[in-house]
N, CA, C and O atoms as CSV, one atom per row, in Angstrom:
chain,resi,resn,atom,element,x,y,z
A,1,UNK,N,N,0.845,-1.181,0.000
A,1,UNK,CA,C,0.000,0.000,0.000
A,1,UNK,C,C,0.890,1.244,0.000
A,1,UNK,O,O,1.892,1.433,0.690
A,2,UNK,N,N,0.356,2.023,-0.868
A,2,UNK,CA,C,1.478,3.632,-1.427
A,2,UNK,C,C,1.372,4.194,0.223
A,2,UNK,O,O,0.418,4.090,0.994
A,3,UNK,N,N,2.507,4.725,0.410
A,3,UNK,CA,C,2.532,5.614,1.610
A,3,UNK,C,C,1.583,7.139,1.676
A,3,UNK,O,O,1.294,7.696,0.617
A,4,UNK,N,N,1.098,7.796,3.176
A,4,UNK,CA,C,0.319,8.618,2.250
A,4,UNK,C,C,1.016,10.416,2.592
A,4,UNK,O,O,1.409,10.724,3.718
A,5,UNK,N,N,1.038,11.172,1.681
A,5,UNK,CA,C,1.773,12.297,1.913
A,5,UNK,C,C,0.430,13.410,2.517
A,5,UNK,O,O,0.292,14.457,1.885
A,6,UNK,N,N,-0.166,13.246,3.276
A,6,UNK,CA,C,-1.118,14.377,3.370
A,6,UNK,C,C,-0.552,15.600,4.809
A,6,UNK,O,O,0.312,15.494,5.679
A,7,UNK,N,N,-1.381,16.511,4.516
A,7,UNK,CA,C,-0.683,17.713,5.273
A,7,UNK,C,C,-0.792,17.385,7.121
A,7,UNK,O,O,-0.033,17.821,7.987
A,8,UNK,N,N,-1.689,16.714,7.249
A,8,UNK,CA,C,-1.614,16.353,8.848
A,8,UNK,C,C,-0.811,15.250,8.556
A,8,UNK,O,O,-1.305,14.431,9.330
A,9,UNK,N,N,0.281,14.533,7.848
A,9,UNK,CA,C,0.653,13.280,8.660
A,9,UNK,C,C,1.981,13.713,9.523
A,9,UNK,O,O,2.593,14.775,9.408
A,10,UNK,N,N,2.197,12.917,10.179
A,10,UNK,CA,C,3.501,13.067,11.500
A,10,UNK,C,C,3.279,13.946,12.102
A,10,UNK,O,O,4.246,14.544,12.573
A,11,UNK,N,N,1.853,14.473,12.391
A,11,UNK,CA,C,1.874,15.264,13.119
A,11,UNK,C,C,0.810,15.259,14.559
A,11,UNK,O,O,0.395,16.237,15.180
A,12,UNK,N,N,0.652,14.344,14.720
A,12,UNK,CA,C,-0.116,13.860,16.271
A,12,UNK,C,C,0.451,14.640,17.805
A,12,UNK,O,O,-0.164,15.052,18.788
A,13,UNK,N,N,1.367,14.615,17.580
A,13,UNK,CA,C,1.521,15.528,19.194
A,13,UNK,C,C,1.864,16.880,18.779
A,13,UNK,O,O,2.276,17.615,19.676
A,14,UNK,N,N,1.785,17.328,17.681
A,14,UNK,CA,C,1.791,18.992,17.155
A,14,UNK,C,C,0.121,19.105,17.771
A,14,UNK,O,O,-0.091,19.786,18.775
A,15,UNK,N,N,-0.973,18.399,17.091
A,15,UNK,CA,C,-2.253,18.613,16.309
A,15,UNK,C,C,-3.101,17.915,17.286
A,15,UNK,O,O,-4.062,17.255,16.890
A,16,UNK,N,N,-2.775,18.027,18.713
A,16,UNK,CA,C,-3.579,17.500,19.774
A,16,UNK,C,C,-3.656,18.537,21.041
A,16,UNK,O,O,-2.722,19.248,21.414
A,17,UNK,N,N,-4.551,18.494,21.442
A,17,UNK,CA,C,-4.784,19.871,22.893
A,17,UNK,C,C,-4.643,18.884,23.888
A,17,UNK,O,O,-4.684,17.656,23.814
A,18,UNK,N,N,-4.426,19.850,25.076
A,18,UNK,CA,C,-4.841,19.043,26.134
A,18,UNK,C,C,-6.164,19.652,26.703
A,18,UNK,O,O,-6.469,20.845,26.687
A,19,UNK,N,N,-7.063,18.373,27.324
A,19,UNK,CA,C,-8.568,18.928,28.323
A,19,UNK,C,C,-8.161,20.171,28.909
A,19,UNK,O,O,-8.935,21.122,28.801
A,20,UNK,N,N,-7.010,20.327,29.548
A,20,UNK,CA,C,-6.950,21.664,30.735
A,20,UNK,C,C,-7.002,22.964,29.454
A,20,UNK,O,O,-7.616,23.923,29.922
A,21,UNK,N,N,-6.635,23.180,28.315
A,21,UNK,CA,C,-6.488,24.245,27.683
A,21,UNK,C,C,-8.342,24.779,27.358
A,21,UNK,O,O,-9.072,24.399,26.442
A,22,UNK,N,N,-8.547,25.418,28.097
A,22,UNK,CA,C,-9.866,26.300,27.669
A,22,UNK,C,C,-9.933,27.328,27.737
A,22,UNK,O,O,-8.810,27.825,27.642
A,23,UNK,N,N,-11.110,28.425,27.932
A,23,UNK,CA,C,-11.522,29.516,27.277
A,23,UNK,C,C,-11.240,30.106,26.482
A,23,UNK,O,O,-10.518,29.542,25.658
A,24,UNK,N,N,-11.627,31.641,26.202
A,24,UNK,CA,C,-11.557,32.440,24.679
A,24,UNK,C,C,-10.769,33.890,25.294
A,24,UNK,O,O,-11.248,35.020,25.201
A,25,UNK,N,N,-9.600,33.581,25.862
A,25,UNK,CA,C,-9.486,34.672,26.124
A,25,UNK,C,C,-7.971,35.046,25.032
A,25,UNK,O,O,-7.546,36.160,24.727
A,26,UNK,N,N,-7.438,33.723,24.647
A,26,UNK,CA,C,-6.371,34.363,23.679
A,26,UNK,C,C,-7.611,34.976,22.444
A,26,UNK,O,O,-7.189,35.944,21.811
A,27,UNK,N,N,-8.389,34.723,22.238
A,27,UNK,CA,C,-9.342,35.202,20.771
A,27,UNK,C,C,-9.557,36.328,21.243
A,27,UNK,O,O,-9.360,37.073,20.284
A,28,UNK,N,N,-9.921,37.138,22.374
A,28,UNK,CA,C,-10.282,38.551,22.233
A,28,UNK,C,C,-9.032,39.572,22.599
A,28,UNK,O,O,-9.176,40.755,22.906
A,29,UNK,N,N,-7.978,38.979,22.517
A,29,UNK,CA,C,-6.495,39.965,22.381
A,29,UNK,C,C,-6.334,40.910,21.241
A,29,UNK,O,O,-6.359,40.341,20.150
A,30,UNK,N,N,-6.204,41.976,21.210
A,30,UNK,CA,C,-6.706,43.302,19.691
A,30,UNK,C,C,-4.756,42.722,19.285
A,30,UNK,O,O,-3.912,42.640,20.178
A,31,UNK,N,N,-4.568,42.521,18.328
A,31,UNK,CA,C,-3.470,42.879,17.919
A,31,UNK,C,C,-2.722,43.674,16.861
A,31,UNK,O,O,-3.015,43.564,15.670
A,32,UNK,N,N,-1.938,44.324,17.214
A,32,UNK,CA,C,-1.638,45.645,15.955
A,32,UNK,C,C,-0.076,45.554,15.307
A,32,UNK,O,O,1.002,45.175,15.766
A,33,UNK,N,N,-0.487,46.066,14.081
A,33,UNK,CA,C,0.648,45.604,13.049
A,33,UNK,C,C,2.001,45.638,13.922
A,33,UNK,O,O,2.069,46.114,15.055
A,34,UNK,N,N,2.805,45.197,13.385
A,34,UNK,CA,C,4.477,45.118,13.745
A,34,UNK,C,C,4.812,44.520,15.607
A,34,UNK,O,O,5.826,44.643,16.294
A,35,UNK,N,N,3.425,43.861,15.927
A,35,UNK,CA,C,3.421,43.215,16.902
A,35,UNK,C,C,4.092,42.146,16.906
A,35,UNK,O,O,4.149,41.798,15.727
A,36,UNK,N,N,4.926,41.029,17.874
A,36,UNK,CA,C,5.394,39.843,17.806
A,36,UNK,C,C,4.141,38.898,18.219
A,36,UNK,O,O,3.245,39.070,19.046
A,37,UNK,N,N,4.374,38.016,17.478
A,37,UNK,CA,C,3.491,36.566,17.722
A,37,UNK,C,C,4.188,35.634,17.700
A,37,UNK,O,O,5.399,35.627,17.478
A,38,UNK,N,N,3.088,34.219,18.063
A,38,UNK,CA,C,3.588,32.776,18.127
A,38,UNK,C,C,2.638,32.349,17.447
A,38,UNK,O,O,1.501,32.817,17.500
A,39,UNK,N,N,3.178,30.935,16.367
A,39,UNK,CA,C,2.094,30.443,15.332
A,39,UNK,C,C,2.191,29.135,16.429
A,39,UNK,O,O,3.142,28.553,16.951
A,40,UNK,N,N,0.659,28.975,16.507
A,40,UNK,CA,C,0.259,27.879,18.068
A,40,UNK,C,C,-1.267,27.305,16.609
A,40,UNK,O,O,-2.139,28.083,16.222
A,41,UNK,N,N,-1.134,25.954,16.172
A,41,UNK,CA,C,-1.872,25.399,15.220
A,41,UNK,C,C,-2.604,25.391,16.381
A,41,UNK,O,O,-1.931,25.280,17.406
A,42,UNK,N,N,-3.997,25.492,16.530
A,42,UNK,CA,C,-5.336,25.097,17.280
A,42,UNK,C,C,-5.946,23.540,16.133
A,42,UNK,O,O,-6.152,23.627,14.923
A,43,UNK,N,N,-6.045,22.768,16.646
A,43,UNK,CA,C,-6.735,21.142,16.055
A,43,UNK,C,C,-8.010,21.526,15.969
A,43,UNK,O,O,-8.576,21.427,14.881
A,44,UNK,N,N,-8.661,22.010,17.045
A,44,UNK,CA,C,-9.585,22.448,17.046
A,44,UNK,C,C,-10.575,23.235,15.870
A,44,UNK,O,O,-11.764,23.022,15.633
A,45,UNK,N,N,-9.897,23.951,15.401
A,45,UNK,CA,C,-10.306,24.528,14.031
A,45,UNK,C,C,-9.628,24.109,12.580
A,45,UNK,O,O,-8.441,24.308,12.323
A,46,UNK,N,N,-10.432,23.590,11.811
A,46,UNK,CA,C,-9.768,23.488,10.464
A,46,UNK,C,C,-9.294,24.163,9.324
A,46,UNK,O,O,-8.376,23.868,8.558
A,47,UNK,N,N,-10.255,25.345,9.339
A,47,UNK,CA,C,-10.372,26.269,8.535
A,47,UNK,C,C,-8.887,27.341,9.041
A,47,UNK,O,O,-8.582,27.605,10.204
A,48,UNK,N,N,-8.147,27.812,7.763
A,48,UNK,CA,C,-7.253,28.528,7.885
A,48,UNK,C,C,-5.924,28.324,8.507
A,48,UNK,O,O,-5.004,29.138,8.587
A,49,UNK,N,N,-6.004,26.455,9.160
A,49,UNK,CA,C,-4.592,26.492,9.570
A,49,UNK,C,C,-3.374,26.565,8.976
A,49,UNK,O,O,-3.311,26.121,7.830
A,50,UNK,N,N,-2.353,27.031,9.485
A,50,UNK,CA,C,-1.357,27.024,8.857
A,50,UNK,C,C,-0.870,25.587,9.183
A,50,UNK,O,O,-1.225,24.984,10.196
A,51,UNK,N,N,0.321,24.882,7.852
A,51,UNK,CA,C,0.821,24.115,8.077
A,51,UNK,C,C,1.888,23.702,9.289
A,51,UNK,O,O,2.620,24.539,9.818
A,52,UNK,N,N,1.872,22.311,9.647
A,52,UNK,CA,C,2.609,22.161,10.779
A,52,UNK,C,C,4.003,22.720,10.782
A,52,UNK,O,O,4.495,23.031,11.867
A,53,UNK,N,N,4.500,22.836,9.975
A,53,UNK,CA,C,6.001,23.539,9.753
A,53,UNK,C,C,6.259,24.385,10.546
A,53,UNK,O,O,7.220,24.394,11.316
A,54,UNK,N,N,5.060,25.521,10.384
A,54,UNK,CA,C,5.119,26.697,11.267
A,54,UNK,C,C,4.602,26.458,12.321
A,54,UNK,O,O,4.021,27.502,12.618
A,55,UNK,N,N,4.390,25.527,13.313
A,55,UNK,CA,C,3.934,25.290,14.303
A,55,UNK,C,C,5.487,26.054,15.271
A,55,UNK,O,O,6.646,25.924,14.878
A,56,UNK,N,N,5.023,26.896,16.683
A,56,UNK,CA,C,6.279,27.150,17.310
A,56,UNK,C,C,6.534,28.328,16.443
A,56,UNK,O,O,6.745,29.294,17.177
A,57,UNK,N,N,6.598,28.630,15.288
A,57,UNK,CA,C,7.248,29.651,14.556
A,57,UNK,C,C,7.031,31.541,15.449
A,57,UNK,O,O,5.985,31.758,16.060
A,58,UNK,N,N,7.961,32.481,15.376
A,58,UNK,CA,C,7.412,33.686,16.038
A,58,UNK,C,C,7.534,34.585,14.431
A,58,UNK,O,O,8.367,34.400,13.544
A,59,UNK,N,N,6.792,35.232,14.454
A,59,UNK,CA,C,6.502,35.807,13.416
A,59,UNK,C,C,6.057,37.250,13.640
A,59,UNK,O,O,6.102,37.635,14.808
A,60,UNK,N,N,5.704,37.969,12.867
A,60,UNK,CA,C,5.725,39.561,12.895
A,60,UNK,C,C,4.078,39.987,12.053
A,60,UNK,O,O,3.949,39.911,10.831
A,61,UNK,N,N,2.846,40.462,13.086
A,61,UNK,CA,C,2.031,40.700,12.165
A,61,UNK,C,C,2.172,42.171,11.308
A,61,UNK,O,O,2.631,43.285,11.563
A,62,UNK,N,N,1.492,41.502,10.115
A,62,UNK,CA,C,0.983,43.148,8.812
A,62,UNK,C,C,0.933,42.886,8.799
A,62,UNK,O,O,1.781,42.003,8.675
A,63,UNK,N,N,-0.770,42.689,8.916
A,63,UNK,CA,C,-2.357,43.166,8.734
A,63,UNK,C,C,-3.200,42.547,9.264
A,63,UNK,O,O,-3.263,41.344,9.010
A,64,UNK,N,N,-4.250,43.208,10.286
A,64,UNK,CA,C,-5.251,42.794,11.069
A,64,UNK,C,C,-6.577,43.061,10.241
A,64,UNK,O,O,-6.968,44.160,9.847
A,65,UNK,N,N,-7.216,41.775,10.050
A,65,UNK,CA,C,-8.375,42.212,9.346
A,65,UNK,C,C,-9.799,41.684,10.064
A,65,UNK,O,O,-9.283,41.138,11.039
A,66,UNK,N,N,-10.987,41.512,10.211
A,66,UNK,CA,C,-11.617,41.591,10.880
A,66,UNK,C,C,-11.409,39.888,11.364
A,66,UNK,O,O,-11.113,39.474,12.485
A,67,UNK,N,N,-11.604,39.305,10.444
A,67,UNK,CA,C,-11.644,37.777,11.270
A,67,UNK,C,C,-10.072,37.294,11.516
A,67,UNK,O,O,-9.770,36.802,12.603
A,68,UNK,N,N,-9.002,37.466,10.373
A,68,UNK,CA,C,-8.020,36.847,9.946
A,68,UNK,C,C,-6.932,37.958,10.501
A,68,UNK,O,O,-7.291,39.052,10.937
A,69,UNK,N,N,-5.593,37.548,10.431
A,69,UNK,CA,C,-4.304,37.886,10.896
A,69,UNK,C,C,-3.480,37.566,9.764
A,69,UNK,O,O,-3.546,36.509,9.134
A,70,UNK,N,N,-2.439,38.844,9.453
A,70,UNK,CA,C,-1.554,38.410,8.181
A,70,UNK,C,C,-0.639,38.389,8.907
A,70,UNK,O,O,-0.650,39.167,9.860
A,71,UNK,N,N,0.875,37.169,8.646
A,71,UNK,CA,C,1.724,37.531,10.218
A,71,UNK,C,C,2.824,37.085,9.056
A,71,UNK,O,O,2.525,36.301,8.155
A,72,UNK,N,N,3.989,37.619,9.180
A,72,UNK,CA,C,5.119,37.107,8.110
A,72,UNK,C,C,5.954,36.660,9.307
A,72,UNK,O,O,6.201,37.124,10.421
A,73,UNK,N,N,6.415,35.146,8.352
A,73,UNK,CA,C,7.247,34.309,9.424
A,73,UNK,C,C,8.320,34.010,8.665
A,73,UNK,O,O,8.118,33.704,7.490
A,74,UNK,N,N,10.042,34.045,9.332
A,74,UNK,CA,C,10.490,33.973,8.374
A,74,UNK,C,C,11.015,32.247,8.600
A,74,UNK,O,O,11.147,31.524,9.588
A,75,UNK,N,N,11.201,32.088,7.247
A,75,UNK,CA,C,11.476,30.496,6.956
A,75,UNK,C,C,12.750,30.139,6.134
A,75,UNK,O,O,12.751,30.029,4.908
A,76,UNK,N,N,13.842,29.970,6.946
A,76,UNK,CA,C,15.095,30.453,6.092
A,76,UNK,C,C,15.601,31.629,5.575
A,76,UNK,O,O,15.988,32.511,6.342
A,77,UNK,N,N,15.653,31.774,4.256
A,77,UNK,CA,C,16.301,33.003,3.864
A,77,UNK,C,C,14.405,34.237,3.349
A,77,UNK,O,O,14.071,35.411,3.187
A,78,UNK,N,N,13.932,33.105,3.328
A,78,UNK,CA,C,12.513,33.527,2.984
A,78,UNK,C,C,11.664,34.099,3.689
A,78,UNK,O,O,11.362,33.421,4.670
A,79,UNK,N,N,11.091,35.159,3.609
A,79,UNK,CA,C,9.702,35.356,4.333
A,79,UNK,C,C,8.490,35.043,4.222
A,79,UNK,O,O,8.014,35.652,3.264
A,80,UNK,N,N,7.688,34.346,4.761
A,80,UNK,CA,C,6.435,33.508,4.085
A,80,UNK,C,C,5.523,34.553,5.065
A,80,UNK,O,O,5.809,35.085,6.138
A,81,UNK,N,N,4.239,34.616,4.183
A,81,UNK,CA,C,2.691,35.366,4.959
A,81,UNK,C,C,2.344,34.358,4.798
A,81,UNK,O,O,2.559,33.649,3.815
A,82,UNK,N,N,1.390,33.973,6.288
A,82,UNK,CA,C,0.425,33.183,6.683
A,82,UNK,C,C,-1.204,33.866,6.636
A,82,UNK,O,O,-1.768,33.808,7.728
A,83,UNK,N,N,-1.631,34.201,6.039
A,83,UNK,CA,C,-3.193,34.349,6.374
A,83,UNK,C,C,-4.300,33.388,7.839
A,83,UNK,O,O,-4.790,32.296,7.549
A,84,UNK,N,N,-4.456,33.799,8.811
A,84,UNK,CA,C,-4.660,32.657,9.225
A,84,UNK,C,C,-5.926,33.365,10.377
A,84,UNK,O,O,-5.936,34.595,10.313
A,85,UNK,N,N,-6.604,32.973,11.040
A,85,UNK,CA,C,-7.461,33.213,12.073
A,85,UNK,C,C,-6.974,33.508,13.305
A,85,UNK,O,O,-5.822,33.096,13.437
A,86,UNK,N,N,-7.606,34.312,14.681
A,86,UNK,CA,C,-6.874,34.662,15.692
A,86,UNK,C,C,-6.634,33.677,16.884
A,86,UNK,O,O,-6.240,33.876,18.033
A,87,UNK,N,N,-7.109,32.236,16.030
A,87,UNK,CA,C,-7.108,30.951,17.267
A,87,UNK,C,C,-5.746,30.269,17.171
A,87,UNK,O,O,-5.338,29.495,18.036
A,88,UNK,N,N,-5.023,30.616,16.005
A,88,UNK,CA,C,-4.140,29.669,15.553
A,88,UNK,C,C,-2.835,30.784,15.835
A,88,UNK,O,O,-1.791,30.380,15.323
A,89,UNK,N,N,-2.708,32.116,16.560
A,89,UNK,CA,C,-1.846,32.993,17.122
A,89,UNK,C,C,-1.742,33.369,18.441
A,89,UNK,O,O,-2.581,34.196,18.797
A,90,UNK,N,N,-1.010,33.024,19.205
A,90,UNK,CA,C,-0.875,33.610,20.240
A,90,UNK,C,C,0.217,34.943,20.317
A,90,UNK,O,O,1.057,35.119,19.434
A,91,UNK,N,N,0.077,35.852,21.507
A,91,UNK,CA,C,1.091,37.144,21.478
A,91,UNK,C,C,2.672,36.039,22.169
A,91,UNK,O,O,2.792,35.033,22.868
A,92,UNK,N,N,3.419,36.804,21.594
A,92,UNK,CA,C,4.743,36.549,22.287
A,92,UNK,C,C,4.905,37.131,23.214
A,92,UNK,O,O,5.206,38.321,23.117
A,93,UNK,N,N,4.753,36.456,24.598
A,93,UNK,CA,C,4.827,36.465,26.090
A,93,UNK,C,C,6.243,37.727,26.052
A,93,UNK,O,O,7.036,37.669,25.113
A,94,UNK,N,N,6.398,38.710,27.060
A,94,UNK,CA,C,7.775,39.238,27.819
A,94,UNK,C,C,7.938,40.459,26.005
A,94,UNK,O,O,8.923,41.197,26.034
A,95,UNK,N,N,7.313,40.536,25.087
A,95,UNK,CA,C,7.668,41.053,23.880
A,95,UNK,C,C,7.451,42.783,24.344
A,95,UNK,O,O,6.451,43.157,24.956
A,96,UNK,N,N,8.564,43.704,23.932
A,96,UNK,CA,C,8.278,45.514,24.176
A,96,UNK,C,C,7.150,45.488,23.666
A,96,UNK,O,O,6.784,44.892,22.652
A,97,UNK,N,N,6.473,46.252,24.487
A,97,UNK,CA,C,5.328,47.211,23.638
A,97,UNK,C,C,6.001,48.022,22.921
A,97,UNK,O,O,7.096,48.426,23.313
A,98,UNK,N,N,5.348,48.496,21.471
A,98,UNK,CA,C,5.425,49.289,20.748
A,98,UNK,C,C,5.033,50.567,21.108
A,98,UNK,O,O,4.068,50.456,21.864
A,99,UNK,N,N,5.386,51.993,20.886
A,99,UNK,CA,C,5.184,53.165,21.222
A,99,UNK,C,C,4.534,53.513,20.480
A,99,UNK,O,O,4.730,53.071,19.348
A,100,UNK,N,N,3.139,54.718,20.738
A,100,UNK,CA,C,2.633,54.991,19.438
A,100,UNK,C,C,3.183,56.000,18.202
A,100,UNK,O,O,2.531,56.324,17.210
A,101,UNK,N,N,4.751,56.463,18.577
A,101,UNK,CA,C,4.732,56.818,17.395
A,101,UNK,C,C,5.642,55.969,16.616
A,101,UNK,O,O,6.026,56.529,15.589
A,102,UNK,N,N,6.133,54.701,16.810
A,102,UNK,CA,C,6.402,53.374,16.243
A,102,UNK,C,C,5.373,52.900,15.589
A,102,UNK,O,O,5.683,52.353,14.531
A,103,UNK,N,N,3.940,52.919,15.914
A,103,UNK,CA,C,2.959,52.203,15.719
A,103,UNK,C,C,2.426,52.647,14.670
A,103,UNK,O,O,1.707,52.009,13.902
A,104,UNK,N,N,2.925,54.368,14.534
A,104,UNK,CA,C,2.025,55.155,13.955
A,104,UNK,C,C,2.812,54.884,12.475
A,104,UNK,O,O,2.160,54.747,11.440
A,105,UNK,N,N,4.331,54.823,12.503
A,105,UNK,CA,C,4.753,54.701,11.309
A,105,UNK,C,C,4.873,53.286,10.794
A,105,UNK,O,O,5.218,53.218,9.614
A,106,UNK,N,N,4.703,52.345,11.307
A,106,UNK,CA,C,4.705,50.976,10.982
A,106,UNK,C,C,3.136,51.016,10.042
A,106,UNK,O,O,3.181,50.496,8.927
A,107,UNK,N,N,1.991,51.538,10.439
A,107,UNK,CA,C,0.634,51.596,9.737
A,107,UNK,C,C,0.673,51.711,8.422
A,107,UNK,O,O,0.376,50.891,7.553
A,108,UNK,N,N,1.197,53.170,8.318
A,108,UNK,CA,C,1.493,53.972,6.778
A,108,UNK,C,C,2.444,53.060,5.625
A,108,UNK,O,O,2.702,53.539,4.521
């Protein structure tokens, strides 16, 4: 039998929660461009995950849009955008706040 290449395989202890992980409080975190993040795959949702690769990855968002998060992660010499939902990002814990007139020119 052909081996099978699909995007979840080898990935069981990436693509599993534990019972203790609940509520919605990483989902109502506002996050604003040139913020640091963590790409954290949620199993839980199917729609919009990013591949396991970037699981662990810290990445840099541009562009917050109402449902979705654009976050560029870099991957080698490359920078890849993830399009992805706000379940599958967490903030990077201990990260500076940005000042607003950092904030203000990162927008433009």
């Amino acid at each position: 039998m052909p081996r099978s290449h699909g995007t979840r395989r080898k990935a069981r202890s990436i693509l599993t929660k534990d019972n203790v992980v609940r509520g919605i409080s990483y989902l109502l975190h506002d996050y604003k461009v040139g913020e640091k993040v963590i790409v954290d795959v949620d199993p839980r949702e199917h729609d919009t995950t990013p591949h396991r690769r970037f699981h662990g990855r810290i990445g840099v968002v541009e562009g917050v849009g109402r449902r979705t998060l654009r976050v560029a992660v870099m991957f080698g010499d490359k920078k890849k955008i993830l399009q992805t939902r706000f379940n599958h990002i967490k903030p990077l814990a201990g990260a500076p706040e940005m000042s607003s007139a950092a904030a203000g020119a990162n927008s433009k």
